[in-house]
C-alpha positions in Angstrom: 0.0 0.0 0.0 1.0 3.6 -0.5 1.4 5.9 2.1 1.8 9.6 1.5 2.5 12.2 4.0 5.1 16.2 4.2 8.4 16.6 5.6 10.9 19.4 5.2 14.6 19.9 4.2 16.5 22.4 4.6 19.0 24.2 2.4 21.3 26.3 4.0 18.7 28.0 6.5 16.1 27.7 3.7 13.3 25.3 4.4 11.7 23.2 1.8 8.6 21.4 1.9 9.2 17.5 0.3 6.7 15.1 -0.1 7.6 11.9 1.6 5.9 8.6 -0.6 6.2 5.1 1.1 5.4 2.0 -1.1 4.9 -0.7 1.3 5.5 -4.8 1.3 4.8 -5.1 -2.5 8.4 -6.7 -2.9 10.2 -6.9 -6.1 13.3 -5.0 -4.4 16.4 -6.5 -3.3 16.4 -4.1 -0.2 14.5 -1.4 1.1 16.0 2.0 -0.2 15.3 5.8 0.0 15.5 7.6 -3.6 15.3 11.3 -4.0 18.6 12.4 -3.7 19.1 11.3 0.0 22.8 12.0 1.9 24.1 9.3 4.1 22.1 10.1 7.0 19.0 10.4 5.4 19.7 6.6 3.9 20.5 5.2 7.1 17.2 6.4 8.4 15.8 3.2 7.2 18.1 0.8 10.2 16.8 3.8 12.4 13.2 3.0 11.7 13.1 -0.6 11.4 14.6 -0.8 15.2 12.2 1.7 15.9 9.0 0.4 14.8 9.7 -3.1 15.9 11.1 -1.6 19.7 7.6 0.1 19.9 5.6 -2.8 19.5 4.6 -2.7 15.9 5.3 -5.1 13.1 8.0 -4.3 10.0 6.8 -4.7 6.8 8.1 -8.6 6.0 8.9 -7.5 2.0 11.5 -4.5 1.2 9.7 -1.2 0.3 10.7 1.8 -1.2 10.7 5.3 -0.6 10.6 8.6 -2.1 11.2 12.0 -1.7 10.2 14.8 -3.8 10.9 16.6 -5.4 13.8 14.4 -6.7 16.3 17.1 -7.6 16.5 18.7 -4.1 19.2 16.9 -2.1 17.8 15.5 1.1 20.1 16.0 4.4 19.7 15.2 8.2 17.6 12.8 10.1 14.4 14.8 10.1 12.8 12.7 7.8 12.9 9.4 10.2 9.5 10.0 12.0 7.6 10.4 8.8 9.2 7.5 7.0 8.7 5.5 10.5 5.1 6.6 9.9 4.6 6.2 6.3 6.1 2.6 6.9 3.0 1.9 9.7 0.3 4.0 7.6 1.2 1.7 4.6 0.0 -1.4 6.6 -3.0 -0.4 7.9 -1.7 -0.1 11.4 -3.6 3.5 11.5 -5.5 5.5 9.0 -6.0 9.1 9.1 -7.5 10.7 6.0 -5.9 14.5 7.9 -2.5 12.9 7.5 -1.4 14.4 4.7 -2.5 17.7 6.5 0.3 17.6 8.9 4.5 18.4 8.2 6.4 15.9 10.4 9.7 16.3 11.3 12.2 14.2 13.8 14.7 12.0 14.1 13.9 8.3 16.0 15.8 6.8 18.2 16.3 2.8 18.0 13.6 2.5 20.9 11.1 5.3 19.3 11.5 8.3 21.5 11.6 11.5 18.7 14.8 13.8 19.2 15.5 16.8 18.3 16.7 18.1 15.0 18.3 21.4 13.6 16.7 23.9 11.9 12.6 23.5 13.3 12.2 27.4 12.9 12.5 27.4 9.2 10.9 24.4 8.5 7.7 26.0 10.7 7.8 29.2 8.8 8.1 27.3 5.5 5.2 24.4 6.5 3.0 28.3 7.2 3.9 29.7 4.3 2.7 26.7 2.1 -0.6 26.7 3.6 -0.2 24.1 6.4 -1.9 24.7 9.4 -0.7 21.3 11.4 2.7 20.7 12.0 4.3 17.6 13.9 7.6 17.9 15.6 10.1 16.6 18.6 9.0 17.7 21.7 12.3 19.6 22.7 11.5 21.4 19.1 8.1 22.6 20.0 8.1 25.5 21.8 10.8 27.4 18.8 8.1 26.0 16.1 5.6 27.8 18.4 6.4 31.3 17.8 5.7 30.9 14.1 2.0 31.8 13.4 -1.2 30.6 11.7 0.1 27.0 12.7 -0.9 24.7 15.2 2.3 22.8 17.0 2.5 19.3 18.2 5.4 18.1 20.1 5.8 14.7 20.2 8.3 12.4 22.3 7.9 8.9 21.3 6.8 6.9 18.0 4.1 5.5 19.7 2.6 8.8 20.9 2.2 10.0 17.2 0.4 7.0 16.0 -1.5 7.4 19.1 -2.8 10.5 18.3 -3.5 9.6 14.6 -5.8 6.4 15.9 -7.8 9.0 18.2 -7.1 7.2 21.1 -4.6 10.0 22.4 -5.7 13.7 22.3 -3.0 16.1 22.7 -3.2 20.5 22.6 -0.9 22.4 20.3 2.0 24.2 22.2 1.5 27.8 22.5 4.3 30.2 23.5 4.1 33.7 25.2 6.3 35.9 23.2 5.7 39.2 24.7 6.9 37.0 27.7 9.8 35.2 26.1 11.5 38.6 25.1 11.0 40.5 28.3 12.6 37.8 30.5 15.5 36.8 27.8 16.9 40.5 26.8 18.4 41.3 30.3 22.0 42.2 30.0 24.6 41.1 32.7 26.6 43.6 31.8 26.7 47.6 31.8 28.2 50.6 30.5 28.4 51.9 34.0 31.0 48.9 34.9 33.5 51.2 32.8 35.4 53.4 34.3 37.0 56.6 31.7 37.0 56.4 28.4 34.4 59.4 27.8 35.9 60.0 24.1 35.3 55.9 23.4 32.3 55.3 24.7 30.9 58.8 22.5 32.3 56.8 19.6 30.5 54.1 20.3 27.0 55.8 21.2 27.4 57.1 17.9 28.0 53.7 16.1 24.9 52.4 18.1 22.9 55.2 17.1 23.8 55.0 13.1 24.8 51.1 13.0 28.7 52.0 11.9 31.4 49.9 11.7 34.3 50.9 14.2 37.6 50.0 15.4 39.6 50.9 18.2 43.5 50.8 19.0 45.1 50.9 22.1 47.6 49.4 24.7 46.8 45.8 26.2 44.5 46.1 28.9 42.8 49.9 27.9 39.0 48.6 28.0 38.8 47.7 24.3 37.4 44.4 25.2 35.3 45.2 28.4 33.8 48.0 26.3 32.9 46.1 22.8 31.4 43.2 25.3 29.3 46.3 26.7 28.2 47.5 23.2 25.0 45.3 22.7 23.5 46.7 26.1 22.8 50.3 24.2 21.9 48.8 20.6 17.7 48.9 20.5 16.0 45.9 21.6 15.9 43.2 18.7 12.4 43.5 16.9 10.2 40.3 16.1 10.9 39.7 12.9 15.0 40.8 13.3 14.4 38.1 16.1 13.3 35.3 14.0 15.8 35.8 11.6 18.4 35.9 13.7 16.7 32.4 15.5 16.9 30.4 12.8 20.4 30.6 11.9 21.0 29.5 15.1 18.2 26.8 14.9 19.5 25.2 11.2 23.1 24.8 12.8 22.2 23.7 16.4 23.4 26.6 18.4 20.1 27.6 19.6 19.5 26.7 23.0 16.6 23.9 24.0 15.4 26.1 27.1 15.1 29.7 24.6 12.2 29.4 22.0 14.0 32.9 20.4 16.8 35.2 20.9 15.6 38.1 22.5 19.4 39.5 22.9 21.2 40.7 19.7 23.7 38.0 19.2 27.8 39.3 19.7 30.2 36.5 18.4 33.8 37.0 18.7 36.3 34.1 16.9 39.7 33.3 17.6 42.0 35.3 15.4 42.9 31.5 14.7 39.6 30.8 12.6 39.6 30.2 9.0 38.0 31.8 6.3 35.2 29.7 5.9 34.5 29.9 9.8 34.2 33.2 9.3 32.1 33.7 6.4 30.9 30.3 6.2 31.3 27.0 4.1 31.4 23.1 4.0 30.2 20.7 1.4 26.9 21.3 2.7 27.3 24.9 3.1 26.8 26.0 6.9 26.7 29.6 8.2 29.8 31.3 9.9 30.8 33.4 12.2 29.4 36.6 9.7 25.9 35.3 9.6 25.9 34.5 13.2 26.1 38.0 14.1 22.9 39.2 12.0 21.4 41.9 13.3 24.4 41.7 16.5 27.9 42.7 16.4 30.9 41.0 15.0 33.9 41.3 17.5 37.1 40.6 16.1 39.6 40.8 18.5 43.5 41.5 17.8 42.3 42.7 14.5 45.8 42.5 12.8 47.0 38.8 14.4 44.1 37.6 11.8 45.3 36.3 8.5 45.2 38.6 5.8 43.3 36.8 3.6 40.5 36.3 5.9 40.3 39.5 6.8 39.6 40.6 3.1 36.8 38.0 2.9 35.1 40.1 5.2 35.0 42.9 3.1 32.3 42.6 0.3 29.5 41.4 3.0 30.3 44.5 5.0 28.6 46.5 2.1 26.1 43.9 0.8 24.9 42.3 4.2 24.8 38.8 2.7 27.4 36.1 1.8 27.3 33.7 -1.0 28.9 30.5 -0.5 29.2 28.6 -4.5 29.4 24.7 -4.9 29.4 22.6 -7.9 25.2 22.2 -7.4 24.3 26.3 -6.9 24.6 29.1 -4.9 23.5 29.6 -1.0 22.9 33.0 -0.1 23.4 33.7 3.8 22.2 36.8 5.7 25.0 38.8 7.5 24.1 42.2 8.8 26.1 42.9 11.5 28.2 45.8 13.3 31.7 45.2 12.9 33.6 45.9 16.2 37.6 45.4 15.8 40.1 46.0 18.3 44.1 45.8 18.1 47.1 47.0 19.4 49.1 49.3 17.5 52.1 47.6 17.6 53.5 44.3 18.5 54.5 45.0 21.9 51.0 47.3 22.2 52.6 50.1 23.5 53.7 52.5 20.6 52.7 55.9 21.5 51.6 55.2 25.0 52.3 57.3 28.3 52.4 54.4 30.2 55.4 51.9 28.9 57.9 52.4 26.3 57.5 50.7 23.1 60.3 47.9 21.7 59.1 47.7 18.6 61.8 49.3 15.4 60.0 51.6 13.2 59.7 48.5 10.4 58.0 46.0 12.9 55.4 48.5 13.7 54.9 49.1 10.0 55.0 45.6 9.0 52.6 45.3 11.9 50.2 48.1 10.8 50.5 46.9 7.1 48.4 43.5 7.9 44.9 45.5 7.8 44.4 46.6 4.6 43.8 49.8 3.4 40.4 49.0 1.2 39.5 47.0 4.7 39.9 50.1 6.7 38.4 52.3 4.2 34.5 50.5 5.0 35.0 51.1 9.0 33.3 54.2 9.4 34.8 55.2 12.8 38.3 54.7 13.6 39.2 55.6 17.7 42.4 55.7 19.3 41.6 54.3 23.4 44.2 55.3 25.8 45.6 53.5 28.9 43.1 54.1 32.2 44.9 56.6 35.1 45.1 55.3 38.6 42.7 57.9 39.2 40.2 57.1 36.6 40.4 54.2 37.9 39.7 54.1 41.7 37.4 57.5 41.0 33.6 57.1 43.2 32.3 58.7 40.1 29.4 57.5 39.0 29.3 56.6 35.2 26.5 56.8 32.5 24.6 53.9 32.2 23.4 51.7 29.5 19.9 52.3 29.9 20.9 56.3 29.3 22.9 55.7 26.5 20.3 53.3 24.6 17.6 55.9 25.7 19.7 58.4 23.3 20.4 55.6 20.7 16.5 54.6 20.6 15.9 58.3 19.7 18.2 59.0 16.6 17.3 55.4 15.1 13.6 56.8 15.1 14.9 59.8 13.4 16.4 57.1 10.5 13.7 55.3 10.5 11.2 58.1 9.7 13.7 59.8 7.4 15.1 57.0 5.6 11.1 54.6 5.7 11.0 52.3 2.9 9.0 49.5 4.5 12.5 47.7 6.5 14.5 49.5 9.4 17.1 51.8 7.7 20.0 53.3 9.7 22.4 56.0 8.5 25.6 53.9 7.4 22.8 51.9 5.2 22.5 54.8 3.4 23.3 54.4 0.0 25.6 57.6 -2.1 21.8 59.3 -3.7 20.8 59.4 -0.2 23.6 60.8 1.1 23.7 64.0 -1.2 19.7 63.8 -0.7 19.8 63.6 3.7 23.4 65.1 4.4 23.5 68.4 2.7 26.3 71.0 4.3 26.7 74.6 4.5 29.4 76.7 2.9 31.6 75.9 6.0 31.6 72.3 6.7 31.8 71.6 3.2 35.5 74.0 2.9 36.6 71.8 6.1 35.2 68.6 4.1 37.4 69.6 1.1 40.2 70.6 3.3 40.0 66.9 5.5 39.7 65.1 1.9 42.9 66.7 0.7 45.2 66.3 3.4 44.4 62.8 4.8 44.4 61.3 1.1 40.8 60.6 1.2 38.6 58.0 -0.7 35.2 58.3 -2.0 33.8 55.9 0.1 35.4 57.7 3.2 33.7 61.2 1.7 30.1 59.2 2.3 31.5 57.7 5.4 32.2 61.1 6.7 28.9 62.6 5.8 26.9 59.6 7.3 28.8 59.7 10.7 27.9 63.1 10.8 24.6 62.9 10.1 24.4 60.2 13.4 25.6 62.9 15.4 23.0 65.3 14.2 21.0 63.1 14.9 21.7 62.7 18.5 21.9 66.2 19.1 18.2 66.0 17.8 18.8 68.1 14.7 18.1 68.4 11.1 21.3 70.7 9.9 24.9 68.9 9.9 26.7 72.2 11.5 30.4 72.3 11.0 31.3 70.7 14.1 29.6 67.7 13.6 31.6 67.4 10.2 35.3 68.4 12.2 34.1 65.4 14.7 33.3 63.0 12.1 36.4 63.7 10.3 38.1 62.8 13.7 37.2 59.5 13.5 39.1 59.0 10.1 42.3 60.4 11.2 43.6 56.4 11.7 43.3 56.6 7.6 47.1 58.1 7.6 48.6 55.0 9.2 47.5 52.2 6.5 
């Protein structure tokens, strides 16, 4: 008998919907076998089901059968497809019938005694199973909750083979798991961490309010132990709250790679990654035979730390720099193209020397004049020329240090972030959130305009720093950020001489 029910796959973080056909006991093959462009684990699935069925008290077909997933030019991966195969195999002998089967998607992998476990990527395949019209979808119990949040689709998680075909027989009634996300995001976006931890650093942490506020790339140099760490790790606690759908995003790279965590349904808290300066290019921007997600598309919508900037290998470094402009990477095989999402904040930090300490107060530097330039030379200068804001951080007095002063807060600082991103948002409103270093060259002559002034100390900056193009618009859009903080419309001189601060760095690469 044929059974027919839906399953998903997933390519890349894409989910796609796959009908799963079982043809059951009519013999004629020398094995059973799984066609449809099936990987390895997807072909072992049939050992996993066989010990499954039979450990949960049903029979195994006696003759081989065959099964097929379509469509047949999609290659199948992972072990999501056990549970309906399991099922299709039980269906096909009359051992339940259910006209509403073929109204469900089932996902989940079986273990050889029948409980369901979990699989990657449950998000996307909910959002796809929505999109496509399903209103039903069947998953692993530790899966459920994540599936929840999608909408306009009723959940069922399910621990064990034998609870499934339970439910199908009507002998089991089960309600659909429903999820509070109001509730999810107001106790999983509290920070452990504060602006008001650092001590100093006024000039650094105005540089960074002003990357928060316009979503600019920046990097900061400075002697070991000057707060460049403690303050990048702080940075997330002033960007705006993640929205829904920047949320869900966001989740389900994390859910097609298994990073997400079984106890969060979402991440409420913009991700922050921060590799090794070890890691490899396709770590970074992502890779494999079956292309995975790296480091890059795990920061969507979060910040990319990349610590000791310049002990990275050049080459990787320069693979960075197309998707810092495009927000996506491409990763190409032999069979096509798989586009990954990868809008993120860069946030690098190095020394800027060898020995750290060239130019500081507080130790003299060893290095010789060709180390530190050797050393300086490993950042490129089209790489330096896409980070907006460039900011020198000094070694922290004794004073500073041990000062009673109490600091600025991140719930201050985010309060005056929150503010110039609605200014963006209303200004620069073409149905998606917009910040100012999105801004692309039209909309920078159209938003940024400059009086007679600050465009002679534009021309002037331009001239003597050896400026490019790109770092004209960088300029411009920093400056417009701090108009925007400052709550105004006009970019006055001043906020043109302090963006063209932030580029002084330019002269050393």
């Amino acid at each position: 008998m044929l059974a027919k029910l839906h399953s998903v796959t997933l390519d890349g973080i894409e989910a796609i919907i796959c009908e799963v056909e079982v043809d059951v006991g009519r013999g004629g093959f020398d094995k059973s076998i799984i066609v449809g462009l099936p990987d390895a684990a997807v072909k072992e699935s049939i050992e996993r089901v066989r010990s499954a069925v039979l450990n949960s008290g049903y029979t195994y077909p006696k003759k081989q059968s065959l099964v097929n997933l379509a469509p047949a030019d999609v290659k199948k991966a992972g072990p999501a497809f056990d549970l309906p195969i399991a099922l299709g195999m039980l269906a096909g002998q009359n051992v339940f019938s259910n006209p509403a089967l073929k109204e469900y998607v089932i996902v989940g992998e079986l273990a050889l005694d029948g409980r369901v476990r979990a699989v990657n990527g449950i998000l996307s395949m909910a959002m796809a199973a929505a999109k496509h019209g399903f209103k039903k979808i069947i998953v692993p119990l530790e899966n459920a909750r994540e599936a929840a949040v999608v909408e306009n689709i009723e959940v069922f998680g399910m621990g064990s083979l034998t609870q499934v075909v339970a439910m199908f027989e009507g002998s089991l009634e089960l309600d659909s798991t429903v999820v509070d996300i109001e509730k999810l995001f107001n106790t999983a976006s509290n920070y452990n961490v504060d602006f008001a931890d650092v001590k100093g650093q006024e000039s650094v942490k105005r540089a960074l309010t002003i990357a928060a506020a316009g979503g600019h790339n920046i990097i900061m140099i400075g002697p070991p132990g000057a707060g460049k760490t403690m303050l990048s790790q702080r940075l997330a606690t002033i960007l705006p709250p993640l929205s829904l759908a920047e949320s869900l995003e966001t989740t389900r790279i994390y859910s097609s790679v298994g990073l997400l965590d079984k106890e969060e349904a979402l991440l409420a808290k913009r991700p922050v990654r921060m590799p090794h300066h070890s890691s490899s290019g396709p770590a970074l921007v992502g890779g494999g035979t079956i292309p995975r997600p790296g480091e890059l598309s795990l920061a969507h919508y979060g910040i990319l730390f990349l610590d000791e900037f310049a002990e990275f290998p050049r080459h990787v470094l320069e693979l960075i720099r197309q998707p810092l402009e495009d927000n996506y990477v491409n990763i190409s095989r032999a069979k096509g193209t798989t586009r990954f999402p990868a809008d993120f904040m860069l946030v690098a930090a190095m020394n800027p020397c060898p020995c750290g300490y060239y130019g500081s107060d507080v130790r003299a530097c060893k290095c010789s004049p060709n180390q530190i330039e050797k050393y300086m030379s490993k950042i490129s200068g089209p790489l330096m020329d896409r980070i907006d804001i460039h900011i020198e951080v000094p070694a922290v007095s004794f004073g500073k240090l041990r000062s009673k002063t109490e600091q600025i807060d991140s719930a201050a600082i985010r309060k005056q972030v929150q503010l110039a991103r609605q200014i963006q948002n209303r200004r620069l409103s073409n149905g998606k959130v917009m910040t100012n270093a999105a801004m692309s060259h039209k909309e920078v002559e159209k938003f940024c305009p400059l009086n007679e002034y600050a465009e002679q100390m534009l021309k002037s900056a331009m001239s003597e720093f050896g400026l490019s193009g790109r770092a004209h618009d960088k300029i411009c859009k920093v400056a417009r950020t701090i108009a925007d903080l400052e709550n105004n419309e006009n970019i006055s001189a001043e906020y043109i001489a302090e963006a063209i601060s932030y580029r002084r760095l330019d002269r050393k690469f």
